[in-house]
Structures are given as structure tokens and as C-alpha cells.
C-alpha positions as CSV (number, residue, x, y, z in Angstrom):
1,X,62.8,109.3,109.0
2,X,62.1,112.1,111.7
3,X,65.7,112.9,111.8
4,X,65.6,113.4,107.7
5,X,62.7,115.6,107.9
6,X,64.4,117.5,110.7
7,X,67.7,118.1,108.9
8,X,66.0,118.6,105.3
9,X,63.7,121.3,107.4
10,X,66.9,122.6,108.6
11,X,69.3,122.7,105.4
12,X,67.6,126.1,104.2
13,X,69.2,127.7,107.0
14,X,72.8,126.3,106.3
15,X,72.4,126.0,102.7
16,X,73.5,130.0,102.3
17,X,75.9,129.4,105.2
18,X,79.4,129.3,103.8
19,X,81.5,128.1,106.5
20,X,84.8,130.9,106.9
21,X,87.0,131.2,110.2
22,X,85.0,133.3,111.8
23,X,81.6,131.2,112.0
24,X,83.4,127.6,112.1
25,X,82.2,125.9,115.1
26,X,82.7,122.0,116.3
27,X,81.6,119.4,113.8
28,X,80.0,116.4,115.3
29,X,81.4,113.0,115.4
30,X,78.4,111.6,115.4
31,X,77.9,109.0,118.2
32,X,81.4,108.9,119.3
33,X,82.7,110.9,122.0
34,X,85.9,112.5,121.5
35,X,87.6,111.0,124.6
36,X,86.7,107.8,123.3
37,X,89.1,108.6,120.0
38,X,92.8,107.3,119.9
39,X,94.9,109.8,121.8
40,X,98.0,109.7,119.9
41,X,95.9,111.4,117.0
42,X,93.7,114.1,119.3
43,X,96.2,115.2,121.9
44,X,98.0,118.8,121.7
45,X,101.4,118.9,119.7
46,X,104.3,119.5,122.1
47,X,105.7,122.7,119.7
48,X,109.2,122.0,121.2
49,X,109.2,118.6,120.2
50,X,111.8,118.4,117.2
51,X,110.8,115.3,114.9
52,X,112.0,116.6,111.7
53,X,115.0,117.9,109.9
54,X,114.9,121.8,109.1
55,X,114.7,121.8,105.2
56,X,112.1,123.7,104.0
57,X,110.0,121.4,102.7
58,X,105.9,121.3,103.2
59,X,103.7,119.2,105.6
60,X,101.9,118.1,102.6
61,X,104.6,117.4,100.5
62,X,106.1,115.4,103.5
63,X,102.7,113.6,104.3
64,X,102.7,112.5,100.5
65,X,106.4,111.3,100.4
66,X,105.5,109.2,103.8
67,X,102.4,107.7,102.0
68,X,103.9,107.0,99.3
69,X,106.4,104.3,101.5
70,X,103.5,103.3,102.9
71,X,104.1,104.2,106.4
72,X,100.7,105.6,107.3
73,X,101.0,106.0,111.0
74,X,104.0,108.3,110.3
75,X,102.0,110.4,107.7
76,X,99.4,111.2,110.3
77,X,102.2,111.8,112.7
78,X,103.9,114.3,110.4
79,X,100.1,115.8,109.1
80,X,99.1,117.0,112.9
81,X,101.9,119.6,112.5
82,X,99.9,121.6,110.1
83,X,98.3,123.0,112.6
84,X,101.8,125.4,113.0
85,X,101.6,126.3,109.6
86,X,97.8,126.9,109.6
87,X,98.6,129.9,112.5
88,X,101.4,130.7,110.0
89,X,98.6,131.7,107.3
90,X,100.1,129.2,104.9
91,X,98.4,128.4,102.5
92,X,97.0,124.9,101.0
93,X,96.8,123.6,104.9
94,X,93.9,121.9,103.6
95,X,95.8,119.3,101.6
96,X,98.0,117.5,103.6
97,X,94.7,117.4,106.2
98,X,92.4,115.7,103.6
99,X,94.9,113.5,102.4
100,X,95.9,111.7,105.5
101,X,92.1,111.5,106.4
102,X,91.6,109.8,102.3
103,X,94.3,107.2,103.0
104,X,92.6,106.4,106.3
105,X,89.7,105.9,105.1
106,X,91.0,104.0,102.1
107,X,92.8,101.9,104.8
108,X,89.4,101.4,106.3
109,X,90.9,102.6,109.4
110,X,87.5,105.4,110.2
111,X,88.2,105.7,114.0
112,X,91.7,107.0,113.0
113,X,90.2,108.9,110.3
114,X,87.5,110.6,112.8
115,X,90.0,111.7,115.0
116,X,92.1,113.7,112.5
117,X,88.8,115.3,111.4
118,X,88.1,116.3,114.8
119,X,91.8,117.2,116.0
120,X,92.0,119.5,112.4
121,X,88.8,121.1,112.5
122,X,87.8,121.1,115.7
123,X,90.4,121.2,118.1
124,X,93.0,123.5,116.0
125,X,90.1,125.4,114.3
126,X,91.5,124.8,110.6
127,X,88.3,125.8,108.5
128,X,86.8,122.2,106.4
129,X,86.1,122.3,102.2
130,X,83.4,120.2,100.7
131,X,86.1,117.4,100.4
132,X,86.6,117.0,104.1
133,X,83.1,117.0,104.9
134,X,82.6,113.9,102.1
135,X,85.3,112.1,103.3
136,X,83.4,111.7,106.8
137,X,80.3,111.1,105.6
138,X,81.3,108.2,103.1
139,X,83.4,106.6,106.5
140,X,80.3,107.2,108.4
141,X,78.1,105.5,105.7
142,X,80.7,102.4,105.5
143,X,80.5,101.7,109.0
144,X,76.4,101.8,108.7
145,X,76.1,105.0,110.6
146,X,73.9,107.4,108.3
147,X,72.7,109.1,111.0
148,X,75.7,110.3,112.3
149,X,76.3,111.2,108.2
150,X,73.2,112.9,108.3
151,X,74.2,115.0,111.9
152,X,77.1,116.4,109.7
153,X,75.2,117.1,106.4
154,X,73.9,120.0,107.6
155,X,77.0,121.8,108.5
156,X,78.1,122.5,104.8
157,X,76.6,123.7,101.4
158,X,75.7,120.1,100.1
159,X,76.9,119.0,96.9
160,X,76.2,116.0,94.3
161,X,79.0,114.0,95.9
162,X,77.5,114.0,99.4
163,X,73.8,113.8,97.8
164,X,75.0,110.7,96.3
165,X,77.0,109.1,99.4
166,X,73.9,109.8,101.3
167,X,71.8,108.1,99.2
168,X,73.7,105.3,98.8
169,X,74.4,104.9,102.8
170,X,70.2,105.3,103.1
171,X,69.3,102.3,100.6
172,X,72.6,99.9,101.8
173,X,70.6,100.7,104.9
174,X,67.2,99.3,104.0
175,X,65.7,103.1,103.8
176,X,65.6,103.3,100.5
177,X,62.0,105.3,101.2
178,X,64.2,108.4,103.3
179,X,66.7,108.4,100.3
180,X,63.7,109.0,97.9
181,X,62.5,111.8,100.3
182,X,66.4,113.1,100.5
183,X,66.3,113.4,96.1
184,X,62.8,114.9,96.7
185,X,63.9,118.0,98.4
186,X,66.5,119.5,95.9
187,X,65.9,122.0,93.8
188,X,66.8,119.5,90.4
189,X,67.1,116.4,89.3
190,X,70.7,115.2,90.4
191,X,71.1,112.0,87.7
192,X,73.8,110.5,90.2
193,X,71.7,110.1,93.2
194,X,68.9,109.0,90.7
195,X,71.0,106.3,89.4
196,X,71.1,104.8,93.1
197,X,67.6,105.2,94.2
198,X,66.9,103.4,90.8
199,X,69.4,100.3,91.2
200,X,67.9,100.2,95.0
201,X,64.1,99.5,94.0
202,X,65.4,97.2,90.9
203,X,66.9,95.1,93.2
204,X,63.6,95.4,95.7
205,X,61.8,94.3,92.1
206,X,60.1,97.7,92.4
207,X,60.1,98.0,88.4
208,X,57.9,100.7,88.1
209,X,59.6,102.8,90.7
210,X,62.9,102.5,88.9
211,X,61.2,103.4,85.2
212,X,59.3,106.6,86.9
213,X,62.5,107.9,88.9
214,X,64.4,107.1,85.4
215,X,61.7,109.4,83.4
216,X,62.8,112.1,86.0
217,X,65.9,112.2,84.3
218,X,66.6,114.7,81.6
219,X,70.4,114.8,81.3
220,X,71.5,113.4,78.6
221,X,74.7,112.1,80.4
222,X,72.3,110.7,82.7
223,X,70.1,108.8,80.5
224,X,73.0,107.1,79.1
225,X,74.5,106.4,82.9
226,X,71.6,105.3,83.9
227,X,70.9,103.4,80.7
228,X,73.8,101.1,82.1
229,X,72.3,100.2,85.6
230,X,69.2,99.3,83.8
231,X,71.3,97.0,81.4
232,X,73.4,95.6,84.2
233,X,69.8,94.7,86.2
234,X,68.5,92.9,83.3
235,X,71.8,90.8,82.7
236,X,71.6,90.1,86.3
237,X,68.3,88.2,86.0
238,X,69.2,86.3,82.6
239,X,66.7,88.7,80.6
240,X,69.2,89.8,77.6
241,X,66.2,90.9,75.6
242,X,64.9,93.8,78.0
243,X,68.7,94.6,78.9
244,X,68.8,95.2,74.5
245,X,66.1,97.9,75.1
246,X,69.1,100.2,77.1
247,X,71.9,99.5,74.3
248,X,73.2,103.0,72.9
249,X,73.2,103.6,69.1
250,X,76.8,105.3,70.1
251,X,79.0,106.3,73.3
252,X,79.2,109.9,73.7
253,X,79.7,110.5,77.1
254,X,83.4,109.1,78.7
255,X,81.5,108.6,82.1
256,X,78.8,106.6,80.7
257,X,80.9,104.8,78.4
258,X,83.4,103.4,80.8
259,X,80.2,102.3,83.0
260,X,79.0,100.9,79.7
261,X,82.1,98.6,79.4
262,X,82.3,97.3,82.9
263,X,78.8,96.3,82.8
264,X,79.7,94.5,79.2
265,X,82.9,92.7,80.3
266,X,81.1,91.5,83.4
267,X,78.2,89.7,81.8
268,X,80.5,88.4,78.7
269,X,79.0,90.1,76.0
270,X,81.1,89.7,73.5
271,X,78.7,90.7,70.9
272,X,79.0,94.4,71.8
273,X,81.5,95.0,74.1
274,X,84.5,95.2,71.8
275,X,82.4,96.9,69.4
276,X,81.8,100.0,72.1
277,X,85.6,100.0,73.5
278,X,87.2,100.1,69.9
279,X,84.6,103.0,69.0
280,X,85.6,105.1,72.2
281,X,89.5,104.6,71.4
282,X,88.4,105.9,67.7
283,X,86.8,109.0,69.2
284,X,89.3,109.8,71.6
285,X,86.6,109.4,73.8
286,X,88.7,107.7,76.5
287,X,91.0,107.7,79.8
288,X,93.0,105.5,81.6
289,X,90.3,103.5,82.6
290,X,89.2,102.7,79.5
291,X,92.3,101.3,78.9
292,X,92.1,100.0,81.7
293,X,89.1,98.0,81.1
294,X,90.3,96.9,77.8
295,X,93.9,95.8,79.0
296,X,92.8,93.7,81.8
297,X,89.7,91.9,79.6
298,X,92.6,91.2,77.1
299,X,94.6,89.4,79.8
300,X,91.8,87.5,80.9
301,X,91.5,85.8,77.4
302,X,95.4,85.3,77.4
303,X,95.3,87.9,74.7
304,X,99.1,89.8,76.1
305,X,99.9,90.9,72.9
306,X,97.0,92.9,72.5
307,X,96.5,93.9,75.6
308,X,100.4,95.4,75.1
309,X,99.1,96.8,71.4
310,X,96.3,98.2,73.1
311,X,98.2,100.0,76.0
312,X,100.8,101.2,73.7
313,X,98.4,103.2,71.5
314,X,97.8,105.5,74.3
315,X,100.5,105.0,77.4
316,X,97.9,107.3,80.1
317,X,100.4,107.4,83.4
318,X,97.1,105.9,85.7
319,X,97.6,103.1,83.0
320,X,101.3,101.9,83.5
321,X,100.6,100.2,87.2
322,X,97.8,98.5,85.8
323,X,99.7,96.9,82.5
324,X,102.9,96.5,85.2
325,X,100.5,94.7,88.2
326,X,98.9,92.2,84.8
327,X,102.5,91.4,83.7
328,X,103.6,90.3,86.5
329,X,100.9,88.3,88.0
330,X,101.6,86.1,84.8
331,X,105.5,86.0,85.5
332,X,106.0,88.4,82.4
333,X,109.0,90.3,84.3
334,X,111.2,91.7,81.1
335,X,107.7,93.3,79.8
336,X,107.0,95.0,82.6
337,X,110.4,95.9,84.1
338,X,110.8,97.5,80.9
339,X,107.0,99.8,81.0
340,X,108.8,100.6,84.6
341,X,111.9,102.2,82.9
342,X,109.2,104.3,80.6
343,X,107.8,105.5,84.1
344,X,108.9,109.0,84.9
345,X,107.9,108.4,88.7
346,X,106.5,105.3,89.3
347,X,105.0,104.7,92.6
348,X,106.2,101.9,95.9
349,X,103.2,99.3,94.3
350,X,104.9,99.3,90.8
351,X,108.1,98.3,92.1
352,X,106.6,96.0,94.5
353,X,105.0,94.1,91.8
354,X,108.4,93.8,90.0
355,X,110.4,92.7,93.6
356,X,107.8,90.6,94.4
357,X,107.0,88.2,90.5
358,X,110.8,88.0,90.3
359,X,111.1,86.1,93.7
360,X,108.1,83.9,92.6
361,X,110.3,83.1,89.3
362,X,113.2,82.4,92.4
363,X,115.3,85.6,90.5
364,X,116.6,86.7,94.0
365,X,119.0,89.0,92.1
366,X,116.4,90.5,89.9
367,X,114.6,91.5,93.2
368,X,117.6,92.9,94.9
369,X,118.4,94.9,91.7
370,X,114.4,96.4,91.8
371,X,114.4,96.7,95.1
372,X,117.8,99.0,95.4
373,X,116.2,101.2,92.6
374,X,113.2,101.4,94.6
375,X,115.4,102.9,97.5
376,X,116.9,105.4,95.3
377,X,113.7,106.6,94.0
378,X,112.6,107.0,97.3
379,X,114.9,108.9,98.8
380,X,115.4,111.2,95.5
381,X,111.9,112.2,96.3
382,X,112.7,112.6,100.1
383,X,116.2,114.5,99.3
384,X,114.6,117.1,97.4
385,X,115.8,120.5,98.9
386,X,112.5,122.4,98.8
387,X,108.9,121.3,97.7
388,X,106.1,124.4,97.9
């Protein structure tokens, strides 16, 4: 607690402090040292070593096309190199930096995701965004170190993404009282950080905590989000008649809604949760995880026709792996080889999926024929004469 009151004490001072070249200073890594972090990623870049061919194509794009084959340890490889175009003035550096840093932490891979913060922003002096700064603190709050999340918090103008990753690091902690004190000291209500300080002291029984912190909240996006964690608690302990109390009349938020609908299809309502998803595609209040959401509930209950008709009425591109990873884990290889021909760039996992349900169906031709596409996509991508 006294290193949340010192930081909060503290944030005035930063809170005006946008971070530019000229006033970036080392980041802390919290209780690692930076000796400690895997060389390979930290050490200087020997500028005479030649690793790559001399078409003009960008770090980022480069990082991308190496992450996209899945070859991580050569995206970080390539992404230290933006250090020569950072003392170039290009622009976008930033990208390919928080990118490889993403997929790290995705990868659940935070020591190697520490050390490219620190070699990009503190060894090569590249100037951090909001984005790189939430990154760390969420790997930081995974590993169940929020106070090294904390250390860092102070160092740029806080947001409701770090608020919220803060919060949630503090109660999966057991401090669910420091989190509260956190939410205390902004200037407003922020409904997101609300919504986890309320699910925390449900689940500690604390009723009346959750219904005053939920009377805090005046947004109406917020009421209805939070309306959902309240209806998800009250499923959770068998009590479908207080979980009624937070049904909405109507979706009108996509945010909300979606949350609405997980929480639904989890505890098998079947009573309302078709009634919500058909009313959201009838708005056109919806997105590919909507779809989503309906398309995999559909293949649960063996419906694949209408999980196809359902799909079909609005093809979203973050939709087609989804429909294409369902089809195949039920060996329904024409349907989704022919979604992948739809697919104007599909990605490594869609054709994976493909290669891998035709050599469950023992179609070893099939694979070979999805797997030489594959290449070619690939390298089309990587062939590409320029990329800004």
C-alpha cells in the first residue's frame, strides 16, 4: 500500500509530463537487472553485419511477414535493427517495436519481451507511446509483479487501458483494497476499472461493495457492461432470479452486447440468448465477434448449417479463421477449403487448419496441395519489391 500512495502522490508531477526525446530517461524493469536479461536481445547491433537482402522494404513490414511464418526469434532478430532507422528519422519506428514486444508477450515469453523494451527504449533511446508502456505492465501483472507495474506507471500519462491492467493485477493479487484506492484518485469514474473492482468483491461476497461501486457508474455503456458481470455472478451461484434483475430491455451498446452473449452462451440460457444475438444482427449492431459468438454456439449444437447461414450473412475478415478452425475440427474440409479460396490473405493458422484436418482424414494429397499454396502465399508476401 505505501508504494500506491507514494506513486498516486507522485502521478501529479508526471501526469502533465509528455514524454518527447529530449526528456526520455531509462524505464525501470522492475526487479530485474538488465545484465540478468537474455543477451542475444540487449547487446549492441554490429552495423556491419549484413543479415538481410537490400530491397527496400521496412523493419516493420519485415517483422510482420516473419511473424506471420511464425518464426518469432527471427522477428526479434530482424526488429533490433530499427534502431538504424530510428537515427534515420523514419518514421513509424514505433510499430515494428511494439509488435515484436505483443507477440512476446502473447507467447508468454515476458523475459524476452522485457529485454526488447529495455534494448528499444532504453538502450537505443527510441521514445515509448502509451502502447508500449501497457504492454509491460500487463507482462508485469501476468507474472504477479504489480509492483514492478506500478514502478513504471508513473513514467507516462496514464490511460483507461493501464488503469484497468492495474486494477486487475492488484485484485488477482489479493489487494483488491489498493485497487479501490488506485480508482479513488482519478479525476472520473472509469466504468472499465469499476467493472473489475466490482467482479473482485462479488467474488470476496462483498455484495454491498459491488452495488455501491456499481451506483458510481453513470455511463450508460457502463451500466450495461457492468450489468453483465453482475448477471454472470448470479448465474455463477445458481440464483437465475437476481441474475433476471440485470437483463436489458434491448442491446444498444456492441461492447456490452458481445459481453452480454458470452455471459449467456456460457450459463445455457437459451431463453434469451438467441433472442439478444438475432436482435444485434437486426440492428447492425455487430462485429466479428458477434459472429463469432454465434458461429461457434451453433457448432456446439451440431447446428453447421446455420452456423454457415449465419456466417454468410455478414463474411467480417476476423470471422473467416474462426468458421475455417470449426470446419475443420469436425473434418468438414470442402467447406472450409472453399471459405479459404474467398480469403483475400488468409493467414499461416488458416492453412494450418486445412493441412493439418486433411491428414486426420489420411488425405496426404489434399495436405501437400494446401501446404504448397501456403508456400506461395508466403513468399508472394515476402517477394513484394517495396512495402512503406
Amino acid at each position: 500500500m505505501a508504494l500506491l500512495r507514494r506513486i498516486l502522490h507522485l502521478r501529479p508531477l508526471f501526469s502533465s509530463r509528455q514524454i518527447t526525446s529530449s526528456t526520455a530517461v531509462p524505464y525501470p524493469l522492475g526487479r530485474r537487472d538488465p545484465q540478468s536479461l537474455p543477451s542475444a536481445l540487449t547487446k549492441e547491433i554490429d552495423p556491419n553485419q549484413v543479415f538481410m537482402d537490400n530491397r527496400p522494404i521496412s523493419i516493420g513490414y519485415r517483422v510482420a511477414t516473419a511473424l506471420q511464418l511464425s518464426q518469432l526469434d527471427r522477428a526479434a532478430e530482424i526488429s533490433r535493427y530499427v534502431y538504424y532507422e530510428h537515427k534515420m528519422f523514419i518514421a513509424n519506428v514505433l510499430v515494428p517495436c511494439n509488435t515484436i514486444i505483443d507477440a512476446m508477450c502473447r507467447a508468454k515469453r515476458y523475459e524476452d519481451a522485457i529485454a526488447l523494451f529495455h534494448y528499444f527504449f532504453n538502450k537505443s533511446k527510441i521514445v515509448p507511446n502509451t502502447l508500449s508502456f501497457n504492454l509491460i505492465i500487463k507482462a508485469h501483472c501476468d507474472e504477479g509483479r504489480v509492483d514492478d507495474a506500478l514502478e513504471l506507471y508513473r513514467y507516462f500519462t496514464p490511460d483507461s487501458d493501464k488503469h484497468r491492467l492495474l486494477a486487475q493485477g492488484l485484485v488477482d493479487s489479493g489487494r483488491i483494497h489498493e485497487a479501490l484506492c488506485l480508482a479513488a484518485g482519478f479525476d472520473c469514474v472509469d466504468w472499465k476499472v469499476h467493472d473489475v473492482l466490482i467482479r473482485g468483491f462479488l467474488n470476496l461476497g462483498n455484495h454491498d461493495m459491488a452495488r455501491q461501486l456499481f451506483s458510481q457508474v453513470k455511463d450508460a455503456e457502463g451500466i450495461a457492461f457492468v450489468s453483465s458481470t453482475f448477471l454472470d455472478y448470479w448465474f455463477d451461484q445458481g440464483d437465475e432470479e437476481q441474475a433476471a434483475l440485470y437483463l436489458p430491455s434491448k442491446v444498444e451498446y456492441l461492447l456490452s452486447g458481445n459481453k452480454l452473449l458470452q455471459v449467456l452462451f456460457k450459463h445455457g440460457q437459451t431463453s434469451f440468448r438467441w433472442q439478444y444475438f438475432k436482435g444485434m444482427l437486426q440492428q447492425g449492431l455487430f462485429d466479428s465477434e458477434t459472429i463469432n459468438i454465434g458461429v461457434n454456439e451453433y457448432f456446439k449444437q451440431g447446428k453447421f448449417g446455420q452456423a454457415l447461414e449465419t456466417f454468410k450473412r455478414s463474411p467480417l475478415s476476423g470471422s473467416y479463421s474462426n468458421i475455417i478452425a470449426r470446419l475443420c475440427e469436425r473434418g468438414m474440409v470442402s467447406e472450409a477449403e472453399s471459405l479459404l479460396e474467398e480469403m483475400t490473405s488468409p493467414d499461416v493458422a488458416d492453412f494450418r487448419a486445412l493441412i493439418n484436418a486433411y491428414i486426420r482424414a489420411g488425405r496426404v494429397d489434399d495436405s501437400l496441395r494446401i501446404y504448397t499454396k501456403m508456400v506461395v502465399a508466403c513468399v508472394r508476401k515476402v517477394a513484394i519489391h517495396y512495402a512503406p
